[in-house]
C-alpha positions as CSV (number, residue, x, y, z in Angstrom):
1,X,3.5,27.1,-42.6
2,X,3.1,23.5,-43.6
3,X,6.2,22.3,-41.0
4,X,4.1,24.1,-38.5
5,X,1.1,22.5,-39.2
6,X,2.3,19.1,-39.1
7,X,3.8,19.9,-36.1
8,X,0.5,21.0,-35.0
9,X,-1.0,17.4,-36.3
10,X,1.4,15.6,-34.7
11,X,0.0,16.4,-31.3
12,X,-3.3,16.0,-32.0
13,X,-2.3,12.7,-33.8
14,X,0.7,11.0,-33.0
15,X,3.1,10.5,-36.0
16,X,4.2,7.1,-34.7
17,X,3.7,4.1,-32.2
18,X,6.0,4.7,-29.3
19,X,7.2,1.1,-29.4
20,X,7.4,-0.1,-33.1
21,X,6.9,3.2,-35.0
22,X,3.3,2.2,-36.4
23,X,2.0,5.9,-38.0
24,X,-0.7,7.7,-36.6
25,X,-1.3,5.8,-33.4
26,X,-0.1,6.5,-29.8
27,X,0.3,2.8,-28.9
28,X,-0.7,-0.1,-31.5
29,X,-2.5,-3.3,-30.2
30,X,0.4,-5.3,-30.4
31,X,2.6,-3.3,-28.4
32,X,-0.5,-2.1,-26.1
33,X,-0.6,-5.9,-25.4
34,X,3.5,-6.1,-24.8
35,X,3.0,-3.3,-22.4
36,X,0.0,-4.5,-20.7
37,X,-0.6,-8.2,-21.7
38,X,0.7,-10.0,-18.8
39,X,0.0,-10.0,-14.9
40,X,2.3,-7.9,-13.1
41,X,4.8,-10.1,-11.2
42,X,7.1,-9.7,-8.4
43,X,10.6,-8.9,-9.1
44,X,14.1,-9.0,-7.4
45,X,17.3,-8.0,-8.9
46,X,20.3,-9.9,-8.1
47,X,22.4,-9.0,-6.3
48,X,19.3,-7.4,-3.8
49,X,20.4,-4.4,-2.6
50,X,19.6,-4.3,1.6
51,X,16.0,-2.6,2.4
52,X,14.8,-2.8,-1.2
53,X,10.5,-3.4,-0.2
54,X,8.6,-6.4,-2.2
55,X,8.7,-4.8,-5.6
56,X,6.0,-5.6,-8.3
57,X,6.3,-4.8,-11.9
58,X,4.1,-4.8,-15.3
59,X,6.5,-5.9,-18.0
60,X,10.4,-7.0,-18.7
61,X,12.0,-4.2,-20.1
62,X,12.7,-5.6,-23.8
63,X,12.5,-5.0,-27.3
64,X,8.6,-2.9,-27.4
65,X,8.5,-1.9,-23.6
66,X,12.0,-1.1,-23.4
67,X,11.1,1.4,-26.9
68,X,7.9,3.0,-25.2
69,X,9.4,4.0,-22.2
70,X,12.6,5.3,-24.0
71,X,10.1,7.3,-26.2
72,X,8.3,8.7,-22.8
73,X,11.2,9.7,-20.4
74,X,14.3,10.9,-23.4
75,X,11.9,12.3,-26.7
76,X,8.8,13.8,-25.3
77,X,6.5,11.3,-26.1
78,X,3.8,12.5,-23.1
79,X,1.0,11.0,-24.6
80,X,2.5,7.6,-24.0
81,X,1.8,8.6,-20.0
82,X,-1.8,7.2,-20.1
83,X,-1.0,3.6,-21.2
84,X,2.1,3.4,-19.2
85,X,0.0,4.4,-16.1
86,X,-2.4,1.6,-16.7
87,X,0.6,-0.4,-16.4
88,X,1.7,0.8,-13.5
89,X,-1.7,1.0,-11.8
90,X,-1.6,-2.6,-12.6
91,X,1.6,-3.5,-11.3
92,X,0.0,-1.3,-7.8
93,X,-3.0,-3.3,-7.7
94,X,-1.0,-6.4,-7.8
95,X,1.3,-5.2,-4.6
96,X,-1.5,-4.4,-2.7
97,X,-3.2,-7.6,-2.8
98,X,-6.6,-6.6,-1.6
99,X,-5.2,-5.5,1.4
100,X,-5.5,-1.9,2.3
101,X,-5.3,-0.6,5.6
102,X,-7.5,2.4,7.0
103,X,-6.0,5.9,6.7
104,X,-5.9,8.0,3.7
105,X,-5.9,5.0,1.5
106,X,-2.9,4.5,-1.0
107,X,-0.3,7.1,-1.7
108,X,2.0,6.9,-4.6
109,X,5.7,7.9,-3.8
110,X,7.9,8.5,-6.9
111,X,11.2,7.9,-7.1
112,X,12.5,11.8,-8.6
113,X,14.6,12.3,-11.1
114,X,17.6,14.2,-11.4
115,X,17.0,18.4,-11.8
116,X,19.5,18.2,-14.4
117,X,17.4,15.4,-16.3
118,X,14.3,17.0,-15.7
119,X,15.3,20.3,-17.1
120,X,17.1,18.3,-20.1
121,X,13.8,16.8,-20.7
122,X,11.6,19.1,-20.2
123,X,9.3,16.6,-18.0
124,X,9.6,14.2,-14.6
125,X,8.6,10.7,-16.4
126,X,7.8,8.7,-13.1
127,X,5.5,11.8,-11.8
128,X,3.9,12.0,-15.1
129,X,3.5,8.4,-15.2
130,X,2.3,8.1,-11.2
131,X,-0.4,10.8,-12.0
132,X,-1.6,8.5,-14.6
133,X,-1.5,5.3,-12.1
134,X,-3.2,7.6,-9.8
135,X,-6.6,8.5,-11.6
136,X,-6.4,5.0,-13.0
137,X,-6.9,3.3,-9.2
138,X,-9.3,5.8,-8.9
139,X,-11.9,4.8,-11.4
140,X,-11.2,1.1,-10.4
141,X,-12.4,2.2,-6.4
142,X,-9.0,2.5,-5.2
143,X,-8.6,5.6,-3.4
144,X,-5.1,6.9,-4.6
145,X,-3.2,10.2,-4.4
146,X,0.3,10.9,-5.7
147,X,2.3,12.6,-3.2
148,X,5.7,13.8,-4.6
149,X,7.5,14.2,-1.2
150,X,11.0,12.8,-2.2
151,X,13.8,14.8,-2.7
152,X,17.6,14.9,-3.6
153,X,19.6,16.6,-0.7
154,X,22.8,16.0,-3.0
155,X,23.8,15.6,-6.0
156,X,24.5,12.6,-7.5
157,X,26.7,10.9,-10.6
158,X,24.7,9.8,-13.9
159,X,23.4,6.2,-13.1
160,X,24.8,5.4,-17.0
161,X,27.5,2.5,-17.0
162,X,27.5,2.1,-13.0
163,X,27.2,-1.4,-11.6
164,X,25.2,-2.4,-8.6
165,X,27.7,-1.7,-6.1
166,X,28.6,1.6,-7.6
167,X,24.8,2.6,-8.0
168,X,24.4,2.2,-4.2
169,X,27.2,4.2,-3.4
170,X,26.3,6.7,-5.7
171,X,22.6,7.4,-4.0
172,X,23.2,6.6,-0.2
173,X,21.4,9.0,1.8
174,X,20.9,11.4,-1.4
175,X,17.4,11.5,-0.8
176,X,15.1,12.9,2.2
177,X,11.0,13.4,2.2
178,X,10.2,17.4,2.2
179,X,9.4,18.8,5.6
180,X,5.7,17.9,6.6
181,X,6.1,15.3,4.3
182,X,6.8,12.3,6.8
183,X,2.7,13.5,8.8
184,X,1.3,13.2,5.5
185,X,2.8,9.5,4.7
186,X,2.5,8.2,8.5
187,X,-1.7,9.1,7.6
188,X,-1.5,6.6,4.8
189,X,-2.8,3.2,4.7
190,X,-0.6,2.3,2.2
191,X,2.5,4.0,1.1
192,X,4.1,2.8,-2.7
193,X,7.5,4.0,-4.1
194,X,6.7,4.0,-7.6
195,X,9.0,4.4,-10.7
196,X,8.9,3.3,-14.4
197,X,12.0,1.5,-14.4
198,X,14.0,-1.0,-11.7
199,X,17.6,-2.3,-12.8
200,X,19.4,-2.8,-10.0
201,X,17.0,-1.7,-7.0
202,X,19.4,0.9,-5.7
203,X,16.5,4.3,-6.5
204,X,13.7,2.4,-4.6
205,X,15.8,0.8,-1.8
206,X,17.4,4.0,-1.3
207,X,13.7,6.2,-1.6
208,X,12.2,3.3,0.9
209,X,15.5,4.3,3.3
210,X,14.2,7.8,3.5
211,X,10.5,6.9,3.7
212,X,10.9,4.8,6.8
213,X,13.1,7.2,8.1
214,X,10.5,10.3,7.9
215,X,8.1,7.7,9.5
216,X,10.0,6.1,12.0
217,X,9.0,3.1,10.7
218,X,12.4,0.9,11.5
219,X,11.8,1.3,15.3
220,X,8.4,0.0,15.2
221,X,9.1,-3.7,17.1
222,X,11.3,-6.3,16.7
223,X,9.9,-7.1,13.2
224,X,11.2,-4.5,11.6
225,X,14.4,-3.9,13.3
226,X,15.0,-7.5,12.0
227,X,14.2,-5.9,8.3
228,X,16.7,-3.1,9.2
229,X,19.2,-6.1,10.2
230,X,19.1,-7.3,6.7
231,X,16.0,-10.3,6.8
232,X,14.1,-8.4,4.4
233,X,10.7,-10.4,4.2
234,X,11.4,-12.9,6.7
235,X,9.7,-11.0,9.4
236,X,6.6,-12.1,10.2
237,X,3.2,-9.4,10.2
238,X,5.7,-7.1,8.0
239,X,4.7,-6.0,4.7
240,X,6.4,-3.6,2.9
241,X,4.8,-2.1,-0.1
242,X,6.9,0.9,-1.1
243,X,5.7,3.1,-4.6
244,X,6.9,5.7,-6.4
245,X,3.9,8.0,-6.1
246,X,3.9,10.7,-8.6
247,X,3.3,14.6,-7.2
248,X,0.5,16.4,-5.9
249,X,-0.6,17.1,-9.3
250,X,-4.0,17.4,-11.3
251,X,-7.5,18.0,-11.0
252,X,-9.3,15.7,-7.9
253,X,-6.0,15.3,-5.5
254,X,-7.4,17.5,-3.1
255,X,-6.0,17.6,0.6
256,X,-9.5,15.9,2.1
257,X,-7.9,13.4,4.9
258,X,-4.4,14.2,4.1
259,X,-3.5,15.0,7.6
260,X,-2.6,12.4,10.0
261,X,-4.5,12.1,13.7
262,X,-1.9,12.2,16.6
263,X,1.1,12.1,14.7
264,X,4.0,14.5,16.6
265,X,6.8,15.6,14.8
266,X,10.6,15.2,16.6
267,X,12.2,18.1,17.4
268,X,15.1,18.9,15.0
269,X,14.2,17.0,12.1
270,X,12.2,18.0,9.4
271,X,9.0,15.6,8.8
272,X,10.1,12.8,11.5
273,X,7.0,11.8,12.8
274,X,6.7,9.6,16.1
275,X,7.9,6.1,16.2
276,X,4.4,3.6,15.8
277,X,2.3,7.1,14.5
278,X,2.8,4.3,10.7
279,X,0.6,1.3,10.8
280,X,0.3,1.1,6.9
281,X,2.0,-1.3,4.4
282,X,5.3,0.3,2.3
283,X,5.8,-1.4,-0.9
284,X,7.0,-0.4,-4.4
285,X,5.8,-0.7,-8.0
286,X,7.2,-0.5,-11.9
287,X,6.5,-0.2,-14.7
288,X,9.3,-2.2,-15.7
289,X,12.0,-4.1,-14.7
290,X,14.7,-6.5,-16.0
291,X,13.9,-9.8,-17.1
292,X,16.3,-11.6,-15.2
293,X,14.4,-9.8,-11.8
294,X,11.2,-12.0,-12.8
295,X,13.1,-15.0,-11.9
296,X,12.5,-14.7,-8.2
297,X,12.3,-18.7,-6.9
298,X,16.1,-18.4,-7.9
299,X,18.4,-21.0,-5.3
């Protein structure tokens, strides 16, 4: 009875800080501050895989984050979800810029996990975590949804020990948005691939691949057939904002202005929508990412 029962406190109380192992607190200040203390920053990993969007990101992934996320996504630690998607939200907020197109306002994309890991662990971590993002944009005005549209159409190798090059190979065209899915992104004003970690760029460049695919977004003028030509950035009037958005999930996500207007889908593949029916921004966000990625004014 008394196991039980401190399994039952536990819960209500956490037994320890998910970064430093502080009892009987979720998140103590000091990591709180780790976590959330600095502004988000843009990050690029090195080398950059081709078609990875502008990415932004909340914290290096050392020492306390690197612990709290570990705690969230491989021993259950769920209650770690709400600071880890104000970090996120953050990280969002700090892609965006201020500058949100019409549409459905901002949909979060995340980047899915494995169905082998998520069964392992009983829980999808970036979902969780882009659910979290989500109602935190909401109370701060920004209209956001999650909109878990990504999936794997093969499987793929354990990420574990696998260099850049390797990690590329290992997810080309391994995912694909869900049928319907590319009418419900093209209706977005903003569309962000979001995810809690980035090492080497390959999930989100390879999730961005199969968003712009589902909304013909590479054949949309010569600025972004120049992206799809490798001058990622370069082109001018192009801004590509791609986040992991979290799924469909919890109370408020309703489907009020989730359908686009005079989008047409191609015949023979699932979601395609019409080349120019996307006039938003595609970027991405994480919670964290490398610290060698913060050093983007590299020569």
């Amino acid at each position: 009875m008394r196991g039980w029962l401190q399994d039952l406190g536990d819960l209500v109380l956490p037994a320890e800080c998910g970064g430093c192992g502080m009892p009987r607190t979720v998140l103590c200040p000091e990591c709180r501050g780790a976590l959330n203390g600095a502004a988000p920053s843009r990050v690029r990993p090195v080398p950059e895989p081709l078609g990875l969007p502008v990415v932004h990101a909340a914290a290096r992934y050392e020492d306390e984050v690197r612990a709290v996320l570990l705690a969230h996504k491989e021993r259950g630690a769920l209650a770690l979800a709400g600071p880890l998607g104000t970090a996120l939200a953050g990280a969002v907020r700090a892609g965006l810029d201020g500058a949100l197109c019409g549409g459905t306002g901002v949909l979060l994309v995340p980047v899915p996990s494995a169905r082998r890991a998520v069964r392992a662990r009983g829980h999808d971590p970036a979902r969780r975590i882009a659910l979290a993002a989500a109602g935190e944009l909401r109370g701060s005005g920004i209209p956001a949804r999650v909109l878990a549209v990504l999936r794997q159409r093969r499987a793929v190798a354990d990420q574990a020990g696998l260099n850049s090059r390797q990690r590329l190979d290992n997810l080309a065209d391994a995912l694909s948005v869900a049928a319907g899915g590319g009418r419900l992104l093209a209706g977005a004003g903003a569309v962000v691939l979001v995810d809690d970690l980035m090492t080497t760029g390959a999930s989100l460049a390879e999730a961005a691949r199969a968003v712009r695919e589902a909304v013909g977004y590479e054949e949309m003028g010569g600025a972004k057939r120049a992206e799809r030509s490798g001058e990622v950035g370069k082109a001018r009037g192009v801004r590509n904002a791609v986040y992991s958005e979290a799924g469909r999930e919890g109370r408020g996500q309703g489907r009020a202005g989730a359908t686009a207007v005079g989008v047409e889908r191609r015949p023979g593949v699932p979601g395609m929508v019409a080349a120019g029916a996307f006039g938003g921004m595609i970027c991405a966000a994480v919670v964290a990412a490398t610290p060698d990625s913060f050093e983007i004014n590299r020569n």
